[in-house]
N, C-alpha and C positions, 0 to 999 in steps of 0.2 A: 371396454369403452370403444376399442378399435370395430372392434365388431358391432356393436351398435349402430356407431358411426355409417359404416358399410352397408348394413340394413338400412337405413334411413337413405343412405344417397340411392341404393338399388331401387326404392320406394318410387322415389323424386322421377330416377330417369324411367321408370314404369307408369309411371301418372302422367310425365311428360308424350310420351309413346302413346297411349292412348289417346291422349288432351288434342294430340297432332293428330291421328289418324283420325279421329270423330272427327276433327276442325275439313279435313282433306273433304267428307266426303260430304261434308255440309256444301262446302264449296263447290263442290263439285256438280251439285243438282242446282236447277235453274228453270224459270217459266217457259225460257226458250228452248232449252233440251228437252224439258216434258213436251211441251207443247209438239216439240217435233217428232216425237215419237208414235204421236196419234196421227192417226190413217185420213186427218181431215187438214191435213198443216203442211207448209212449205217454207219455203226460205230462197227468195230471189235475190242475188248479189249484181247490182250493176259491175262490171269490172273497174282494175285500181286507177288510180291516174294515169292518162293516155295524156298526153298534151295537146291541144288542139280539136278540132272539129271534122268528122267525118274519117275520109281516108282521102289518101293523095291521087290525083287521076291516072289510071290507067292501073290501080292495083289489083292484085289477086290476091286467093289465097292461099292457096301454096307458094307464097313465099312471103315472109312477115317482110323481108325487106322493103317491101312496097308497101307496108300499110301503116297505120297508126300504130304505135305499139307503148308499152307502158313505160315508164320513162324510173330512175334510181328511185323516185318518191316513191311510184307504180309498185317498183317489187316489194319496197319495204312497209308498204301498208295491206299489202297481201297477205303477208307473212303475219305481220302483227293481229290482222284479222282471224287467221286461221288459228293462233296461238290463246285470242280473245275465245272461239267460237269453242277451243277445248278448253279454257277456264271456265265455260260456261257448262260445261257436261255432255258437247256434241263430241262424241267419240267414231263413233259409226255412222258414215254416208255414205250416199249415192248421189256424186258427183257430176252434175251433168253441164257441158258448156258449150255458146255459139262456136262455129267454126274460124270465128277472127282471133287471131294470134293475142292480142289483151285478154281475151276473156281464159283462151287459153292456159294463159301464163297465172290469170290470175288463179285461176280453179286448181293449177298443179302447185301454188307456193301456200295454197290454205293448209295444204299438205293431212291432208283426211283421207288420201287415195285420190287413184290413180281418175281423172275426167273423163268423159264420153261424152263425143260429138253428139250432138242433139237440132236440128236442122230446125226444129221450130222454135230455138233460143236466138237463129241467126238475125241479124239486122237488115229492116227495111228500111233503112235511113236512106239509101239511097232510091226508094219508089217510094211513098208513105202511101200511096191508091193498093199497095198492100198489107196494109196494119190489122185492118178485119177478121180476114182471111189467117194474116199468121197467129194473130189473138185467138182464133177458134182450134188451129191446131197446137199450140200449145195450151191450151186449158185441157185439150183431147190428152194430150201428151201427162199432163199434169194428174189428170182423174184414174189413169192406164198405171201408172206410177206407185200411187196411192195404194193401190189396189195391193199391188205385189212388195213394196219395201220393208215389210212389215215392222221393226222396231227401228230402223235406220231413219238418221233424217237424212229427208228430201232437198239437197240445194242445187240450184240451177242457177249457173253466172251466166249474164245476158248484156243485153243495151236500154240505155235509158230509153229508145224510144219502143222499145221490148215493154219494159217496166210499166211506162205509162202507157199505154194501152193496153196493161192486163188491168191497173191499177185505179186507170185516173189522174196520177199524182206522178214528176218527177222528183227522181230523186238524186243525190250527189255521188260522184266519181268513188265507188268503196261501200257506199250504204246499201244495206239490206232491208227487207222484205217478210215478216213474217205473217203470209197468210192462212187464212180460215178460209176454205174451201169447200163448194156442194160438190154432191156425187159428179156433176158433169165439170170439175175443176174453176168455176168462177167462184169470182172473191165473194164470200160474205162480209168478211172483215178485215182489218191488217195494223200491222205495228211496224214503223219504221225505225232499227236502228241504223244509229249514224256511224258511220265507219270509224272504231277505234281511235283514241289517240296514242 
């Protein structure tokens, strides 16, 4: 009887063992991780909560002291983001972020690896008579990308005024970007998600 007994709970926690692992890797795949695995898809993250507009005058950027930067909400919706972004199946990136300390911070707390400055993610908030101009290089940026990531997604943390002028569409402090892309990096199409809760 004891033995029986035994067999039937060894049964239970081996049905349970698999019931989880299948459960794991259902969850684990996602429209947005496929989708970003294919050589025609990206993922733009405006950075996390910064408080305020613009930067303060006379900053740089070698040194966040001076500029906008993300504020306790800022880190912890970065974090929640990147935690969201591997429940969703993105495991493997290439990281890439503007050279402002927000965007920075936000791209190293998604924690997918390690960021890489990217000059055409930088913001022209401060001239907008250059928005054209850095829209063309980073689509150039974007199609050059494409080309070589090969199963890895593509995410680029940038600025809202980044965003909409690749886009069209502003979007919120945290929300992402997922577009469909032609060989020369303009949008065909896009999905916005909205920064985690």
């Amino acid at each position: 009887m004891k033995q029986k007994l035994m067999r039937s709970m060894m049964r239970w926690v081996a049905l349970c063992f698999v019931l989880s692992t299948f459960g794991m890797a259902t969850v684990h795949a996602s429209e947005l991780s496929d989708a970003l695995k294919k050589s025609d898809h990206v993922l733009l993250m405006r950075h996390a909560l910064a408080p305020g507009i613009g930067d303060p005058a006379g900053y740089t950027l070698k040194d966040c002291k001076t500029q906008r930067n993300l504020d306790g909400k800022g880190r912890e919706q970065a974090q929640r983001t990147g935690q969201w972004l591997k429940a969703q199946g993105v495991g493997q990136a290439l990281v890439f972020s503007s050279a402002w300390c927000r965007c920075k911070e936000t791209a190293e707390k998604l924690g997918l690896g390690l960021p890489v400055h990217e000059a055409s993610l930088n913001s022209f908030f401060d001239d907008m008579r250059q928005a054209s101009q850095s829209n063309q290089r980073l689509q150039k940026f974007i199609a050059n990308q494409l080309k070589i990531k090969q199963d890895q997604a593509l995410i680029l943390v940038t600025h809202h005024v980044n965003i909409a002028e690749f886009m069209g569409q502003n979007v919120g402090s945290g929300d992402m970007v997922l577009a469909k892309v032609d060989a020369n990096g303009k949008v065909l199409s896009y999905k916005v998600y909205p920064s985690p809760e």
